[in-house]
CHARMM internal coordinates of N, CA and C (Angstrom, degrees):
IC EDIT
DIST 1 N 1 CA 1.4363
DIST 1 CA 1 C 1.5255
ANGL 1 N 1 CA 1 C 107.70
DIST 1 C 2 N 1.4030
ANGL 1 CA 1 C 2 N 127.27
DIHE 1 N 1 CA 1 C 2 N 134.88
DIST 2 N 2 CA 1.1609
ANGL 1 C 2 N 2 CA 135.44
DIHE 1 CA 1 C 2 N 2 CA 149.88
DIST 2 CA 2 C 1.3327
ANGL 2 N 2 CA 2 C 136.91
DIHE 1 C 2 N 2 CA 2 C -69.26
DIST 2 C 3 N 1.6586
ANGL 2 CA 2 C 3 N 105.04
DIHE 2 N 2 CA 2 C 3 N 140.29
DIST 3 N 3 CA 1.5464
ANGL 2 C 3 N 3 CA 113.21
DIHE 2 CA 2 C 3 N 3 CA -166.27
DIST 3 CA 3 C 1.2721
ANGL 3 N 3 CA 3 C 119.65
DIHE 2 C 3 N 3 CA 3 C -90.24
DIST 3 C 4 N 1.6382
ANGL 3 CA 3 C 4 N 138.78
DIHE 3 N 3 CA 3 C 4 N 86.48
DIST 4 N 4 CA 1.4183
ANGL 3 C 4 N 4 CA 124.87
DIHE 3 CA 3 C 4 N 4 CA 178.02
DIST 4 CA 4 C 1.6390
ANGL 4 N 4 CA 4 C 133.75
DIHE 3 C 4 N 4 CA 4 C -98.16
DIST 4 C 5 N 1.2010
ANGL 4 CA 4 C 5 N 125.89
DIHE 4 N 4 CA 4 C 5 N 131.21
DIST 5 N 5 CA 1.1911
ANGL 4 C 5 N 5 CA 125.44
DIHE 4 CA 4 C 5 N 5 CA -165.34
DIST 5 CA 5 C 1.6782
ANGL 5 N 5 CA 5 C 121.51
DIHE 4 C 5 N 5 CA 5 C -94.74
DIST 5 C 6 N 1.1564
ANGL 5 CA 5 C 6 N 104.09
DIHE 5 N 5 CA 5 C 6 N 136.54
DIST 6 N 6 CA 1.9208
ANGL 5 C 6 N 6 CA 111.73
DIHE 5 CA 5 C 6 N 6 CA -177.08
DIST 6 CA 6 C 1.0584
ANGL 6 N 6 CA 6 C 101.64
DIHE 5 C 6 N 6 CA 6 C -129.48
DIST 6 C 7 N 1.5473
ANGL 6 CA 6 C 7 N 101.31
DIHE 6 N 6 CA 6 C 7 N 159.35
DIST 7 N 7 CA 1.8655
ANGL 6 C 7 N 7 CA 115.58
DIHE 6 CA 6 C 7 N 7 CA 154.86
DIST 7 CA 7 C 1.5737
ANGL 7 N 7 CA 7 C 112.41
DIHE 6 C 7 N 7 CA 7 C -110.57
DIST 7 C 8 N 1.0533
ANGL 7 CA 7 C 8 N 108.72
DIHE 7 N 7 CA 7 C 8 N 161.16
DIST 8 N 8 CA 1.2615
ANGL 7 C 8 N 8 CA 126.48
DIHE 7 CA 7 C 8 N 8 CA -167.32
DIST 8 CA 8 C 1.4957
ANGL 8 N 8 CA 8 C 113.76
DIHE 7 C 8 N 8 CA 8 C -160.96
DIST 8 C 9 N 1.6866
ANGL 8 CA 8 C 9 N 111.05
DIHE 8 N 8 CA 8 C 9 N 127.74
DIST 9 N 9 CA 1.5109
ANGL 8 C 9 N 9 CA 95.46
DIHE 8 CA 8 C 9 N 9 CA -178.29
DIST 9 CA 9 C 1.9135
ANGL 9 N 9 CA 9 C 108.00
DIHE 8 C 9 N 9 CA 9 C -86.05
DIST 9 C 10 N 1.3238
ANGL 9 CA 9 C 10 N 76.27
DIHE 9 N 9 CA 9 C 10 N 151.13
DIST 10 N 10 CA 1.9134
ANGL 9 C 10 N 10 CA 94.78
DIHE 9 CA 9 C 10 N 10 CA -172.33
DIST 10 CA 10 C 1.4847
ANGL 10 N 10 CA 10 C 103.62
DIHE 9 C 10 N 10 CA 10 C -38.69
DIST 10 C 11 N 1.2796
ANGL 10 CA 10 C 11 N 132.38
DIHE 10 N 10 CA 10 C 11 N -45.77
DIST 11 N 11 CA 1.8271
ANGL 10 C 11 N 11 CA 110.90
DIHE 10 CA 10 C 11 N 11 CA 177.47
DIST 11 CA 11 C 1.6118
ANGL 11 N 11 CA 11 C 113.18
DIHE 10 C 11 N 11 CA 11 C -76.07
DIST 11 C 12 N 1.5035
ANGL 11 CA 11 C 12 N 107.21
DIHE 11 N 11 CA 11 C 12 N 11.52
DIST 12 N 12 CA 1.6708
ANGL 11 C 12 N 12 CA 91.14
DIHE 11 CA 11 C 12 N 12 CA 158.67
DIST 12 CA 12 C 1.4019
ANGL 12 N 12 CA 12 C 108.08
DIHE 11 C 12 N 12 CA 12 C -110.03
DIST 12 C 13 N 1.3107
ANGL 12 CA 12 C 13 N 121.71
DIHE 12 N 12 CA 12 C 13 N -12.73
DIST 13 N 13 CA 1.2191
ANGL 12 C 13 N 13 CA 122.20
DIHE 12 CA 12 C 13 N 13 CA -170.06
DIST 13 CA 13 C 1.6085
ANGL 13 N 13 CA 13 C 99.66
DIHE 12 C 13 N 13 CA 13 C -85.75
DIST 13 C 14 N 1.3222
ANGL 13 CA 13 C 14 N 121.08
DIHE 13 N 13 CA 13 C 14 N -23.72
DIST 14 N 14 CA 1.4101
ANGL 13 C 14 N 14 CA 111.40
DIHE 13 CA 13 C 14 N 14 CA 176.71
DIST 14 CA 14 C 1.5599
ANGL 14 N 14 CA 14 C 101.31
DIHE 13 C 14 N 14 CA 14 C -98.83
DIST 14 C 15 N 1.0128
ANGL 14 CA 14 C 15 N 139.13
DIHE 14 N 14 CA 14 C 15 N -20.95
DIST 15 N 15 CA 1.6539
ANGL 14 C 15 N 15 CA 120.44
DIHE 14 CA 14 C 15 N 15 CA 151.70
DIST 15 CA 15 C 1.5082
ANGL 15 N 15 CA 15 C 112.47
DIHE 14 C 15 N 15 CA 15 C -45.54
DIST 15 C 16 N 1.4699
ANGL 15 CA 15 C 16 N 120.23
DIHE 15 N 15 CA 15 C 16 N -66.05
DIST 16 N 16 CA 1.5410
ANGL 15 C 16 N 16 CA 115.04
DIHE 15 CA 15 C 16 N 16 CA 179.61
DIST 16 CA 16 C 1.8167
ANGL 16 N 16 CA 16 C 119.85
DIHE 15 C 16 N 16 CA 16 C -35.73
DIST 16 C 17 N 1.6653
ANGL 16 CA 16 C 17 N 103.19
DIHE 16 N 16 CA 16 C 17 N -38.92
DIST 17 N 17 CA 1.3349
ANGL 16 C 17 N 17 CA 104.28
DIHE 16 CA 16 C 17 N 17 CA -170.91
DIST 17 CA 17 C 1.1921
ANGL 17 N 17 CA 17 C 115.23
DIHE 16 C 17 N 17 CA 17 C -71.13
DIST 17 C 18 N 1.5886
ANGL 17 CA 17 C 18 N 109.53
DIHE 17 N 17 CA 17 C 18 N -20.06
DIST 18 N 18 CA 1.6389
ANGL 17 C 18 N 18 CA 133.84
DIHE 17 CA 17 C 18 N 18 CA -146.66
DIST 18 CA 18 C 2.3308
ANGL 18 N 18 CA 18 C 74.68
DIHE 17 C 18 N 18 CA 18 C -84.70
DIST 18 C 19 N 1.3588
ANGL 18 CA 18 C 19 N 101.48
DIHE 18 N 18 CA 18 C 19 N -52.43
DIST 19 N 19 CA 1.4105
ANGL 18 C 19 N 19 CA 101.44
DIHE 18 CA 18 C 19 N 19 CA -149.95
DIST 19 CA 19 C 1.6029
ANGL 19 N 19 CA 19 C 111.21
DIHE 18 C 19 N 19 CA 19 C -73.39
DIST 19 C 20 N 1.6406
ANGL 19 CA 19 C 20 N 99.75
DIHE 19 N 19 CA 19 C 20 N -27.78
DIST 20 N 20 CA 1.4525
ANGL 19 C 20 N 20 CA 109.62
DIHE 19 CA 19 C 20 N 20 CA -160.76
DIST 20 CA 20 C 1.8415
ANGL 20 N 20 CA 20 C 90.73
DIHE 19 C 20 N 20 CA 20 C -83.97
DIST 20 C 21 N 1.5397
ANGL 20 CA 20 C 21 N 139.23
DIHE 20 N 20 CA 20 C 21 N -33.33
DIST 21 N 21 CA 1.3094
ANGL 20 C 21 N 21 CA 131.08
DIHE 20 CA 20 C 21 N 21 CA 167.21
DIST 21 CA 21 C 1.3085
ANGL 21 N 21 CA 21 C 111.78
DIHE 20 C 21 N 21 CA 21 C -53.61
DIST 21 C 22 N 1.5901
ANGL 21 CA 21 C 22 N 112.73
DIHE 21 N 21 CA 21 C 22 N -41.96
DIST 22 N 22 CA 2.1970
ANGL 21 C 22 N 22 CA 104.54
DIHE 21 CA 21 C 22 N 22 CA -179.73
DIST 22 CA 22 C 1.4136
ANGL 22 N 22 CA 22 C 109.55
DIHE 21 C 22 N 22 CA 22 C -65.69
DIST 22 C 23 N 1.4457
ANGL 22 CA 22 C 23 N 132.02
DIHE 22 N 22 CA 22 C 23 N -24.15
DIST 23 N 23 CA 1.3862
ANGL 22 C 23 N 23 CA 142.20
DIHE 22 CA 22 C 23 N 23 CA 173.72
DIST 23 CA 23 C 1.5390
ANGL 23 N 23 CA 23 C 114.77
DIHE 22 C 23 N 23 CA 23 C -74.02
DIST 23 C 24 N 1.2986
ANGL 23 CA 23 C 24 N 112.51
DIHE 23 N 23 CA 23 C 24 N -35.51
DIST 24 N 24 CA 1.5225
ANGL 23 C 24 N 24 CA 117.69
DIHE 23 CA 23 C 24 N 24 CA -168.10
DIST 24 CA 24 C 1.4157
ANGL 24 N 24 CA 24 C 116.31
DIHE 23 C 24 N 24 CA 24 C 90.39
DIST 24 C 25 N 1.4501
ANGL 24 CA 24 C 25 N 108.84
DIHE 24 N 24 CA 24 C 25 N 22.35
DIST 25 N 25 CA 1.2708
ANGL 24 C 25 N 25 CA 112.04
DIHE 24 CA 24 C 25 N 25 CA -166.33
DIST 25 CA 25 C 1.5231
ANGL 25 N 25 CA 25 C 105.96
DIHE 24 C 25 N 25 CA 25 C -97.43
DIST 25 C 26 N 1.5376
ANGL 25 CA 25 C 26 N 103.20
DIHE 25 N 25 CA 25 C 26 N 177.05
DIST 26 N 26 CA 1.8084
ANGL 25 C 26 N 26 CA 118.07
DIHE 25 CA 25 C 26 N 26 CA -176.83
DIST 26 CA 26 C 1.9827
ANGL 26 N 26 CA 26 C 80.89
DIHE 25 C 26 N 26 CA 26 C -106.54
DIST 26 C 27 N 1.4118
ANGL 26 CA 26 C 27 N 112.98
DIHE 26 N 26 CA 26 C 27 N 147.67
DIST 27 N 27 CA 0.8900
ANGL 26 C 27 N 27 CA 123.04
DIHE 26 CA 26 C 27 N 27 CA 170.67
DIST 27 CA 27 C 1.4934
ANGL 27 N 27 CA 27 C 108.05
DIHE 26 C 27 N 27 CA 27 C -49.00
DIST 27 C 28 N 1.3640
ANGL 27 CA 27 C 28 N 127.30
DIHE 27 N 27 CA 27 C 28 N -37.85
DIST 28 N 28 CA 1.4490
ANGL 27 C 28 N 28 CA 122.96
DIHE 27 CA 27 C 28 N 28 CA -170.42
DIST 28 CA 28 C 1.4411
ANGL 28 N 28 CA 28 C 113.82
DIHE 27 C 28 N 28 CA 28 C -89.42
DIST 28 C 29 N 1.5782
ANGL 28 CA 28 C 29 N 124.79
DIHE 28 N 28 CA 28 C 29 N -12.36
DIST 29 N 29 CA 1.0081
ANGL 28 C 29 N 29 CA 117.69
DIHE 28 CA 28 C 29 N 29 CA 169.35
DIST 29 CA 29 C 1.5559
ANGL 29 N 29 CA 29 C 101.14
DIHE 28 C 29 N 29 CA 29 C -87.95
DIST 29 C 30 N 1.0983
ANGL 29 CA 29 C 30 N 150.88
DIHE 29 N 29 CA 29 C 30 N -33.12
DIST 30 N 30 CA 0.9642
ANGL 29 C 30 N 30 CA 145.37
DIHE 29 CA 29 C 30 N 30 CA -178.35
DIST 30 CA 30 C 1.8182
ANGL 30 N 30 CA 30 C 112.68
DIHE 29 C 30 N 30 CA 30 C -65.25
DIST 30 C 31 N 0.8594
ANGL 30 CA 30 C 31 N 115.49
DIHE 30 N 30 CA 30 C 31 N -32.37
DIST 31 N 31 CA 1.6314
ANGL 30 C 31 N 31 CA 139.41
DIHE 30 CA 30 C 31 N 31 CA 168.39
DIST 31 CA 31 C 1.8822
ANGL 31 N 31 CA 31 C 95.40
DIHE 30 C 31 N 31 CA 31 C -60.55
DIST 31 C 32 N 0.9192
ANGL 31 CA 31 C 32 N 117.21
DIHE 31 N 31 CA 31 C 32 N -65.71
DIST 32 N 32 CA 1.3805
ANGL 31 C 32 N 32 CA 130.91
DIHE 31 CA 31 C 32 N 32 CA -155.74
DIST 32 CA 32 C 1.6443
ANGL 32 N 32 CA 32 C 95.89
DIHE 31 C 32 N 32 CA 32 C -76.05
DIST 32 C 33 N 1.4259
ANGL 32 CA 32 C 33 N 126.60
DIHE 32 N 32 CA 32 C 33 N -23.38
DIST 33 N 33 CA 1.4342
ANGL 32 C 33 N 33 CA 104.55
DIHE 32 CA 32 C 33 N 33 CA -160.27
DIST 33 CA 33 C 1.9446
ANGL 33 N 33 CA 33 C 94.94
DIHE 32 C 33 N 33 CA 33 C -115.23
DIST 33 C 34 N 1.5633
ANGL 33 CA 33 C 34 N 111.04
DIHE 33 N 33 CA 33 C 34 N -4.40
DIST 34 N 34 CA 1.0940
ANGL 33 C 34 N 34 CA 121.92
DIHE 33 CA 33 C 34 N 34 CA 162.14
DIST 34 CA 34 C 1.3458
ANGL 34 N 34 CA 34 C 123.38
DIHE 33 C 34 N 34 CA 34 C -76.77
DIST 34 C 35 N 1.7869
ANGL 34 CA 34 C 35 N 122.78
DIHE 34 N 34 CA 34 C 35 N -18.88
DIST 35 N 35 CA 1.3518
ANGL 34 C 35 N 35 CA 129.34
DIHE 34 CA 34 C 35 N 35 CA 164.18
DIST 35 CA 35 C 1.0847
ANGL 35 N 35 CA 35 C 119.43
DIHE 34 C 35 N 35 CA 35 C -93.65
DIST 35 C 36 N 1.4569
ANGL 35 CA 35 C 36 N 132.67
DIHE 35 N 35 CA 35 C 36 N -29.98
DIST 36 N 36 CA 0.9406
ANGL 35 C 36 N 36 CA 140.56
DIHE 35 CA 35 C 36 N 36 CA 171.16
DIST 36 CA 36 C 1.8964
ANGL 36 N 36 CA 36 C 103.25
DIHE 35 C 36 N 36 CA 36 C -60.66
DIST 36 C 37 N 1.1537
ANGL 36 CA 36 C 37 N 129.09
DIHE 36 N 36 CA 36 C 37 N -59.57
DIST 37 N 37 CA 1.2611
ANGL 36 C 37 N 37 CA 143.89
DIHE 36 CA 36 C 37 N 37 CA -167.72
DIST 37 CA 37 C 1.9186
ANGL 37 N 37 CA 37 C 94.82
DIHE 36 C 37 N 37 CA 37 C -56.47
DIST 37 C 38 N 1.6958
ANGL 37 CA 37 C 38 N 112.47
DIHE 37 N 37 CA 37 C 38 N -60.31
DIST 38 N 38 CA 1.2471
ANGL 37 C 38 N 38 CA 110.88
DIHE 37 CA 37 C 38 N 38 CA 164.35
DIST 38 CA 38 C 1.4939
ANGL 38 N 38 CA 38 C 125.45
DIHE 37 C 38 N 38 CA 38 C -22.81
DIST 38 C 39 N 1.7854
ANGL 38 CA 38 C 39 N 111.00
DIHE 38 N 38 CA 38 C 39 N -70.29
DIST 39 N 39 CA 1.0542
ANGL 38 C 39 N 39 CA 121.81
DIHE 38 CA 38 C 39 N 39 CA -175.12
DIST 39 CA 39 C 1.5209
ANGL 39 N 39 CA 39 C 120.02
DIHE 38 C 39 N 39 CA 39 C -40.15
DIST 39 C 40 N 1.0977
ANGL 39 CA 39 C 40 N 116.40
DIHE 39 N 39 CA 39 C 40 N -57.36
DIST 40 N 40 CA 1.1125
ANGL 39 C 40 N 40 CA 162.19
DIHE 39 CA 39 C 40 N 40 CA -131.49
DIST 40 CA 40 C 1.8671
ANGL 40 N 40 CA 40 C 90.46
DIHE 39 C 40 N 40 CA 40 C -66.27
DIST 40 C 41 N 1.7217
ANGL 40 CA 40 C 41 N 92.34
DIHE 40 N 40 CA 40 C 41 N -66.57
DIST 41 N 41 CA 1.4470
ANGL 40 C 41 N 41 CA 130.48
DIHE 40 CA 40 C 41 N 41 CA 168.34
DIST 41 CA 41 C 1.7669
ANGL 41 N 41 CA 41 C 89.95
DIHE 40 C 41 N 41 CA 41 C -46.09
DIST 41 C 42 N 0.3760
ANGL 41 CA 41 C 42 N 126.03
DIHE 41 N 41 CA 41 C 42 N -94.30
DIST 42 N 42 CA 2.1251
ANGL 41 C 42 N 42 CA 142.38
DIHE 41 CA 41 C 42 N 42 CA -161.78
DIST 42 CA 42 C 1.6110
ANGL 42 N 42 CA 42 C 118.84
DIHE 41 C 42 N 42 CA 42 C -59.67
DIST 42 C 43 N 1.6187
ANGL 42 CA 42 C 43 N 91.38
DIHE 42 N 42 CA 42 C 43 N -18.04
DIST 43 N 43 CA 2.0169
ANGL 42 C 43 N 43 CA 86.21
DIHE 42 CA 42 C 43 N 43 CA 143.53
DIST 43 CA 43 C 0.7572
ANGL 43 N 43 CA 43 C 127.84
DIHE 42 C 43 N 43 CA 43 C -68.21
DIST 43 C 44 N 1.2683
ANGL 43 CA 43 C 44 N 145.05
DIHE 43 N 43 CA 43 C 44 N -26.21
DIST 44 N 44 CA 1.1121
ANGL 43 C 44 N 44 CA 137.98
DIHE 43 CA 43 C 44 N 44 CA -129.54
DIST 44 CA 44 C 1.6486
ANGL 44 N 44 CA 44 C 100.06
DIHE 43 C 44 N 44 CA 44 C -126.03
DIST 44 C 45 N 1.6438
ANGL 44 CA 44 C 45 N 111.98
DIHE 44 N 44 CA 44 C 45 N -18.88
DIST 45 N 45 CA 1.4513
ANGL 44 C 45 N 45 CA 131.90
DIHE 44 CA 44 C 45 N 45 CA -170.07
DIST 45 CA 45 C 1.1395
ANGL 45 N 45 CA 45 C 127.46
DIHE 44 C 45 N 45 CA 45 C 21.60
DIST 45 C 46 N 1.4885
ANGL 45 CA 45 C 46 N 125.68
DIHE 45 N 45 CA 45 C 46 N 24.72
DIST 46 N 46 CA 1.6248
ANGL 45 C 46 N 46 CA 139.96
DIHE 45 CA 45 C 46 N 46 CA 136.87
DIST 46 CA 46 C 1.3757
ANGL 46 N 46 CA 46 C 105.88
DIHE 45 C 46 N 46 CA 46 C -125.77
DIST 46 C 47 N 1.7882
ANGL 46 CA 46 C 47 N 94.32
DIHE 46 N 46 CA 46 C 47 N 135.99
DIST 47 N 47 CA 1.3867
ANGL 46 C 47 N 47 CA 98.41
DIHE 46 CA 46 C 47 N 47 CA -160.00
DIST 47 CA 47 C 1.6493
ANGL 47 N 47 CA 47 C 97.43
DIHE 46 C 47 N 47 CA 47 C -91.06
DIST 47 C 48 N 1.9168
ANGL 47 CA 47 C 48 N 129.90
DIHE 47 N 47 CA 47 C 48 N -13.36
DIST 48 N 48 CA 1.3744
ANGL 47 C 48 N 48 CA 114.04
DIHE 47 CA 47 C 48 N 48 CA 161.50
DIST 48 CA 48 C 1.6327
ANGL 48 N 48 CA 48 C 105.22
DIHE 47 C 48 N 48 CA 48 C -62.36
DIST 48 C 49 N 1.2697
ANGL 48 CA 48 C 49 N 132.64
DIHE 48 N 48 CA 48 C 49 N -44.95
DIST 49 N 49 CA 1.3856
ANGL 48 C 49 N 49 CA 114.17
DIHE 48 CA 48 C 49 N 49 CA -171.09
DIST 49 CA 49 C 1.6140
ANGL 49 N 49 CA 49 C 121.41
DIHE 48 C 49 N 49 CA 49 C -61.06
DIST 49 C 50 N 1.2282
ANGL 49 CA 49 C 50 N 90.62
DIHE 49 N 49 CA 49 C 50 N -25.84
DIST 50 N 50 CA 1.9630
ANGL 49 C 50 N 50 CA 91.02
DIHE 49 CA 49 C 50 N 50 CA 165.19
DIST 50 CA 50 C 1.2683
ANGL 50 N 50 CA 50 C 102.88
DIHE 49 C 50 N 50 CA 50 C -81.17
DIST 50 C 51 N 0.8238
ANGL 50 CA 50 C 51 N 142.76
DIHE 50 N 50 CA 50 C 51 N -61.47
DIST 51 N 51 CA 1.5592
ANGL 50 C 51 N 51 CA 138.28
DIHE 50 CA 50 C 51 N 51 CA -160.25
DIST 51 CA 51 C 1.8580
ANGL 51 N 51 CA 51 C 104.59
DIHE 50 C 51 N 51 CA 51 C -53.44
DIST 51 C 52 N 1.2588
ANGL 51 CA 51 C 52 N 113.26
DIHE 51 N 51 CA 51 C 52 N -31.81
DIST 52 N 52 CA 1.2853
ANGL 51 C 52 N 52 CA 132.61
DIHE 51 CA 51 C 52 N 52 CA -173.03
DIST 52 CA 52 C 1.5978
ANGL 52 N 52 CA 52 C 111.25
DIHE 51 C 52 N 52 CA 52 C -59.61
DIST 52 C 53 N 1.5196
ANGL 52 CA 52 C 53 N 89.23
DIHE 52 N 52 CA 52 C 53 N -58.65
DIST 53 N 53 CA 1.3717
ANGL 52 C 53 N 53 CA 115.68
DIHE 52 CA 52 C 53 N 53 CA 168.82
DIST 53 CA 53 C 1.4131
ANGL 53 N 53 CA 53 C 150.65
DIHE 52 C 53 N 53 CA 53 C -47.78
DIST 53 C 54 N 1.6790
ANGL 53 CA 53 C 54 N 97.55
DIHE 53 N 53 CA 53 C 54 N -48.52
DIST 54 N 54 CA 1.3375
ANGL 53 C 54 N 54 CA 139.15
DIHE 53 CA 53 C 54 N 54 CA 138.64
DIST 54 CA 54 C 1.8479
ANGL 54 N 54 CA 54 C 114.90
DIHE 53 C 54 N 54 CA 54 C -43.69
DIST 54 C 55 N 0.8566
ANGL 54 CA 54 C 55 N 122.82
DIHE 54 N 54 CA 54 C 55 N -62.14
DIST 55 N 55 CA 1.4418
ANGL 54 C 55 N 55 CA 141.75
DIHE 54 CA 54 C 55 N 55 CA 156.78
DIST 55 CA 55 C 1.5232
ANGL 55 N 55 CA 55 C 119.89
DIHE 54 C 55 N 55 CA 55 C -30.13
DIST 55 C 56 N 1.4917
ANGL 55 CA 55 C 56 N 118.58
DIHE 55 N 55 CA 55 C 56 N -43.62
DIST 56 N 56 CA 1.2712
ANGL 55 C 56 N 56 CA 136.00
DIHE 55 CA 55 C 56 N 56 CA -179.50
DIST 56 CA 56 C 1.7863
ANGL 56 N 56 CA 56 C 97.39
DIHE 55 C 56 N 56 CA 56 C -103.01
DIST 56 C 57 N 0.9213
ANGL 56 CA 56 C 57 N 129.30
DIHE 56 N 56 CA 56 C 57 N -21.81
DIST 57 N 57 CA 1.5983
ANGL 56 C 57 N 57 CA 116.72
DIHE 56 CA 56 C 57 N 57 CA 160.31
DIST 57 CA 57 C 1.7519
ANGL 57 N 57 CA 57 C 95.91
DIHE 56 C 57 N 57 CA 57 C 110.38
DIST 57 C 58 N 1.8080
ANGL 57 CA 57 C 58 N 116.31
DIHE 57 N 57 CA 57 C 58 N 4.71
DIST 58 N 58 CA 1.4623
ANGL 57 C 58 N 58 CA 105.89
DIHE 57 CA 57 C 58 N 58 CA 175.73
DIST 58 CA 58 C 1.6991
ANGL 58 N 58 CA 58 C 119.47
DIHE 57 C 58 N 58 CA 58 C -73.57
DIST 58 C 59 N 1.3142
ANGL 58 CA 58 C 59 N 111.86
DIHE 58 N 58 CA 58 C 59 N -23.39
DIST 59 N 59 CA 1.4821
ANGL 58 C 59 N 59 CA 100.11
DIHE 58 CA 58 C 59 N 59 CA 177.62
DIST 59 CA 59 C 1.7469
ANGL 59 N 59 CA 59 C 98.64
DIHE 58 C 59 N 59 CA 59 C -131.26
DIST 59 C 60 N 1.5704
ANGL 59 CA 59 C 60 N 107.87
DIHE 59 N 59 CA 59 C 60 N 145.58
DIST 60 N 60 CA 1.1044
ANGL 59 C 60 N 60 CA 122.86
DIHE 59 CA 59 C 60 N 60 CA 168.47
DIST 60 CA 60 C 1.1727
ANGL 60 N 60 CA 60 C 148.61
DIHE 59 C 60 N 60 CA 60 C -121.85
DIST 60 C 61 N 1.5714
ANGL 60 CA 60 C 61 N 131.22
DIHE 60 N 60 CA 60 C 61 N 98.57
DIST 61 N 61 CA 1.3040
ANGL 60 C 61 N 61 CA 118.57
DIHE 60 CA 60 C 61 N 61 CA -133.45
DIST 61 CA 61 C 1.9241
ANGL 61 N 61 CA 61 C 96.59
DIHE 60 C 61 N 61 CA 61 C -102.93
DIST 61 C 62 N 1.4316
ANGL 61 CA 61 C 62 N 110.18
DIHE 61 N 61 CA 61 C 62 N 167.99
DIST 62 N 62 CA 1.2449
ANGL 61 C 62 N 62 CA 123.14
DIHE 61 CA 61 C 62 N 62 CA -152.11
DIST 62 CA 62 C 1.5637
ANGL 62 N 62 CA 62 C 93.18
DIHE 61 C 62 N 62 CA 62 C -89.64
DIST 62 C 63 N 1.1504
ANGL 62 CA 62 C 63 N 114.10
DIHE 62 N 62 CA 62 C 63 N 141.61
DIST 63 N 63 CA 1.8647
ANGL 62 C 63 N 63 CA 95.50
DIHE 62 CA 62 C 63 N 63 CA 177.51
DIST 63 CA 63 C 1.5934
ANGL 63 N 63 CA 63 C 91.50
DIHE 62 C 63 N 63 CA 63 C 177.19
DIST 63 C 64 N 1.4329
ANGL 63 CA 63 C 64 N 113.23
DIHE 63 N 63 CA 63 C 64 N 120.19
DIST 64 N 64 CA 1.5387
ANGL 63 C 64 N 64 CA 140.10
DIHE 63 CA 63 C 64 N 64 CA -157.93
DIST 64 CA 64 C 1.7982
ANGL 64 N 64 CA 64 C 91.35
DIHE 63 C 64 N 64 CA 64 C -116.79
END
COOR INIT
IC SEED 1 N 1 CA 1 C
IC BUILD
């Protein structure tokens, strides 16, 4: 796995921490399953054809 680096100002970085502890998450999995989930959304670049999609069981997004 590859290592990438961001900034973030400190009241988002303590929301993430705030969100990724109610999940049980590691800050980086929580990072990782929030971009991934993004992406996911923005392939598809209509959000009825995802939803459509989603609907028929082709894409599945991560959600705790």
């Amino acid at each position: 796995m590859r290592v990438i680096t961001f900034k973030v100002e400190e009241d988002f970085l303590e929301k993430m921490d705030l969100v990724a502890r109610r999940l049980g998450l590691s800050r980086s999995d929580l990072i990782r399953e929030a971009i991934e989930n993004y992406l996911k959304i923005h392939i598809y670049g209509d959000i009825e054809e995802f939803t459509h999609k989603m609907k028929l069981g082709e894409i599945e997004l991560h959600v705790y």
